[in-house]
N, C-alpha and C positions, 0 to 999 in steps of 0.2 A: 404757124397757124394764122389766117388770115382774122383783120378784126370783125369780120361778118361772121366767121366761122364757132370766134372764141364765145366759152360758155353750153354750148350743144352737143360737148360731150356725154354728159348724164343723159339727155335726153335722149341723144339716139341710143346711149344704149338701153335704158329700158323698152325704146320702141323694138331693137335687136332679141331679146329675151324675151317680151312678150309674143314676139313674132315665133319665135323659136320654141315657145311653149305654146301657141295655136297649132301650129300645121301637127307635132303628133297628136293632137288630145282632138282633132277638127278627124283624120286617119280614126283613131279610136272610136270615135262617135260613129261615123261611116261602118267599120269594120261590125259596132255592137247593133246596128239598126240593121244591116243585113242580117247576122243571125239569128238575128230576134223575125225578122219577117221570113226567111226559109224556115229555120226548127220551129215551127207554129206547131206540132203534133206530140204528144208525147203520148210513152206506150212500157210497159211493166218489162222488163230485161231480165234474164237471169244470169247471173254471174260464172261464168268457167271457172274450171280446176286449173292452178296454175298462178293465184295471186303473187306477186312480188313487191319485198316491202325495202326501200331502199333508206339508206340511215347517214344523214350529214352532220357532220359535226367539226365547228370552227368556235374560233376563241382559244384562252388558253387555259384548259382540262387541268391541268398541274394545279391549277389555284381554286379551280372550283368553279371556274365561270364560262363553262361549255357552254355553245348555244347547237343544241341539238335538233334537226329538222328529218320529219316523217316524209315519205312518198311512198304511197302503193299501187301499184300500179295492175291492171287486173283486167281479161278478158270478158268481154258478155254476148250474149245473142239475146236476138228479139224478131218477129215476127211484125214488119207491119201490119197496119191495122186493111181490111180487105185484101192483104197480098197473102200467099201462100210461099212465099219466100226465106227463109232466114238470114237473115245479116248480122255477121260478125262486124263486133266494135273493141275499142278499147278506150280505157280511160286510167286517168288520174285523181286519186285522194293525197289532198297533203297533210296528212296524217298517217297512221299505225294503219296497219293492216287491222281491224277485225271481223267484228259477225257478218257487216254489210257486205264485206266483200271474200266473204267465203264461197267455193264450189255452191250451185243452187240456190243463192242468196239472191231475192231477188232485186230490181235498183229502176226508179222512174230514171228513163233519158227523152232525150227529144232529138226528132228528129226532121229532114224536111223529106214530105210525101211525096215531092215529084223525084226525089233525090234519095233514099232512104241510108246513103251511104255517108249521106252528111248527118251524124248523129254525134251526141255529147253526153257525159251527164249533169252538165250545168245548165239550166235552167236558162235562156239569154235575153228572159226579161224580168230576172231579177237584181235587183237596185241596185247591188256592187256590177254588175255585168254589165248594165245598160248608161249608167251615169259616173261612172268612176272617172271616163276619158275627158266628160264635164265636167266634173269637181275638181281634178286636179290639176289640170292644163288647160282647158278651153277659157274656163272664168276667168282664172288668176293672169294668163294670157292676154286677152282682151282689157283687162283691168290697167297690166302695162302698158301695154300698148297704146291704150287711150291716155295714159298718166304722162308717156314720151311725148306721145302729142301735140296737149294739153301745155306740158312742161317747156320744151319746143316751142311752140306758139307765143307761151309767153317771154318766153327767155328775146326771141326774134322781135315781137312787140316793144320792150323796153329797150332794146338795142336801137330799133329805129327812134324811138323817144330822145335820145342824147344826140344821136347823130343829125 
């Protein structure tokens, strides 16, 4: 390693890992602000015959410390609103199957009007949906990033100092 170079290890790699926690959590953000600006409409669903509940389970059971996870998964229709249309969707709960997602149960989705094919039943301007790709990647991202820099900057500052 040359003696310019010694010492900037730390640093770049936190600028490397901040960088690497930007670009997906910067993707998330993009991906959560499109659905949040198409599914602007939401409209009353009723659920089809046909729910399935699917059942994970890891860890190890013999001792008592299963980690047991719900999915059900379950067909709906809905009319948009001025269309005379029905469109079939489907969705996931991660959870148990129950009342919400019985035949005739009925479930708010959203969907987008020009599109009504693009439908969900999650909500894509509520705060786990819309902010999650910024809380967990975008900040802490940016945070390194700056910290490499910063770090970086000084490390190369007192290197020319001696030299």
């Amino acid at each position: 390693m040359s003696p310019k170079a010694a010492g900037l290890g730390l640093p770049i790699m936190w600028l490397c890992v901040g960088l690497a926690l930007l670009l997906p959590g910067l993707l998330m953000q993009s991906i959560a602000r499109q659905d949040a600006s198409h599914r602007n409409t939401q409209t009353t669903a009723i659920v089809l015959d046909g729910a399935q509940e699917e059942k994970t389970t890891s860890g190890h059971c013999k001792r008592g410390s299963c980690n047991t996870k719900y999915e059900c998964h379950f067909d709906y229709q809905f009319t948009p609103i001025g269309s005379d249309d029905v469109i079939t969707g489907n969705a996931s709960d991660r959870n148990e199957c129950d009342t919400a997602d019985v035949a005739g149960a009925q479930r708010t989705i959203f969907y987008d009007p020009h599109d009504p094919g693009d439908n969900g039943i999650n909500d894509p301007n509520a705060g786990s949906n819309r902010w999650l790709g910024l809380w967990m990647f975008v900040i802490p991202g940016a945070a390194l990033s700056i910290y490499g820099l910063v770090t970086g900057a000084i490390a190369l500052r007192r290197r020319r100092g001696r030299g």
